[in-house]
C-alpha positions as CSV (number, residue, x, y, z in Angstrom):
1,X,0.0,0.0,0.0
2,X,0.9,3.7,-0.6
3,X,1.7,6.1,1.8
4,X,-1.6,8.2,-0.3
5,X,-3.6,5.2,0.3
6,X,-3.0,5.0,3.7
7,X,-3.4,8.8,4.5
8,X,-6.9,8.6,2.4
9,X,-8.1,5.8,3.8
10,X,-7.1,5.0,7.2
11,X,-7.2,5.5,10.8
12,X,-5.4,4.6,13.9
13,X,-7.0,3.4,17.1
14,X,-5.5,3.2,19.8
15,X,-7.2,1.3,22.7
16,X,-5.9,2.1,26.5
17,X,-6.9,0.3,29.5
18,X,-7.7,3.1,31.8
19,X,-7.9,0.9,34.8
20,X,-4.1,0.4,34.8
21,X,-2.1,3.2,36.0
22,X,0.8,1.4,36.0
23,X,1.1,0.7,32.5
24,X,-0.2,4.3,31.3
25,X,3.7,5.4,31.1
26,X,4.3,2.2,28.7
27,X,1.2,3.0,27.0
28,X,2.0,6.6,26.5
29,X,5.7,5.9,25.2
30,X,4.1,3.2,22.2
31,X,1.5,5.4,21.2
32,X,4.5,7.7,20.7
33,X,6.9,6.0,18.7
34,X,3.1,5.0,16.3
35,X,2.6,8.5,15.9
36,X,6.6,8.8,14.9
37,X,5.8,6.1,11.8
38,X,6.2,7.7,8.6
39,X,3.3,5.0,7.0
40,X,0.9,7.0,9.7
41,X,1.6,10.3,8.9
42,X,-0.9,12.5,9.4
43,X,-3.5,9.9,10.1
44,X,-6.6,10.5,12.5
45,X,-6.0,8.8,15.6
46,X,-8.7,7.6,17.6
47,X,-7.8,6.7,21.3
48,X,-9.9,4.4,23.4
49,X,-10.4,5.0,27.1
50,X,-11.7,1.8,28.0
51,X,-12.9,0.1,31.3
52,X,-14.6,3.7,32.1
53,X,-17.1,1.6,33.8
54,X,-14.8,0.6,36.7
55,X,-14.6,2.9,39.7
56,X,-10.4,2.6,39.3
57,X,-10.0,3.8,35.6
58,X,-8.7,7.6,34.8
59,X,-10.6,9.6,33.1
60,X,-10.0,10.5,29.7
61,X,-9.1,14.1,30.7
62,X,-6.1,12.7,32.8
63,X,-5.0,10.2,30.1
64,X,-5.1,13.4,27.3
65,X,-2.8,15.2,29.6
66,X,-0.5,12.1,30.4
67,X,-0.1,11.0,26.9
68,X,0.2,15.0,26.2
69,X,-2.6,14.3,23.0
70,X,-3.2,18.0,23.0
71,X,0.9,18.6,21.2
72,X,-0.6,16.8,18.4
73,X,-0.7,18.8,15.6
74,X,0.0,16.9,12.4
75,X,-3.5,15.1,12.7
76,X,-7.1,15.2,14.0
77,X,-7.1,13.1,17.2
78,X,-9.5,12.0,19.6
79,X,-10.2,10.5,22.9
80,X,-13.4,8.5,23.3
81,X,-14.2,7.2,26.8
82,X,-15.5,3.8,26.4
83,X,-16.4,0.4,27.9
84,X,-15.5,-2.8,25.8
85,X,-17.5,-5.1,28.4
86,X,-21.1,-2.3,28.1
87,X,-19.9,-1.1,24.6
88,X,-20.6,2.2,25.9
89,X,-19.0,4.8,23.6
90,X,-18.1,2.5,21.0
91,X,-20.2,3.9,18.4
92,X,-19.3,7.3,19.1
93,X,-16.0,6.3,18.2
94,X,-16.6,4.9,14.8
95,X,-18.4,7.7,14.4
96,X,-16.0,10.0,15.1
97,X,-13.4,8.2,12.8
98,X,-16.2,7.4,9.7
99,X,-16.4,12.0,10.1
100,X,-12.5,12.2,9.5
101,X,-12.8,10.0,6.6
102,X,-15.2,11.4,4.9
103,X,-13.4,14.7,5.0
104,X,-10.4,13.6,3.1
């Protein structure tokens, strides 16, 4: 595939578990070096907040600010809190990512 293929045609989501704060520093350092790819260039990038449904999970504020989402600038990005287990906010995220490709 092209780099114009992927940038036309493609999204990244990204899918954190917000219920482990020890792994959020991991987390934030992999999402990192993705955004870094040259194949992802400028592709939206959809991030995941999931387990919001458990009393222990940071919010999607706090995982913004740790994984410092609002530096991006070479992309549309968002953060989507979500439950896998409910499926609460899933849609919205598809949504969300079926908007930023229809734009291109």
């Amino acid at each position: 595939m092209t780099n114009d293929f992927l940038a036309n045609y493609s999204s990244q989501i990204y899918v954190v578990d917000s219920s482990d704060k020890q792994r959020m520093e991991e987390s934030s350092v992999e999402l990192s070096q993705l955004l870094c790819e040259e194949k992802l260039e400028g592709v939206p990038l959809l991030v995941y907040a999931n387990k919001q449904d458990l009393i222990s999970s940071v919010s999607p504020d706090e995982i913004s600010e740790d994984f410092d989402l609002t530096s991006i600038r070479d992309r549309a990005w968002s953060i989507q809190p979500c439950s896998a287990k409910t499926g609460d906010g899933l849609p919205e995220g598809m949504e969300w990512v079926l908007e930023q490709l229809s734009q291109k």
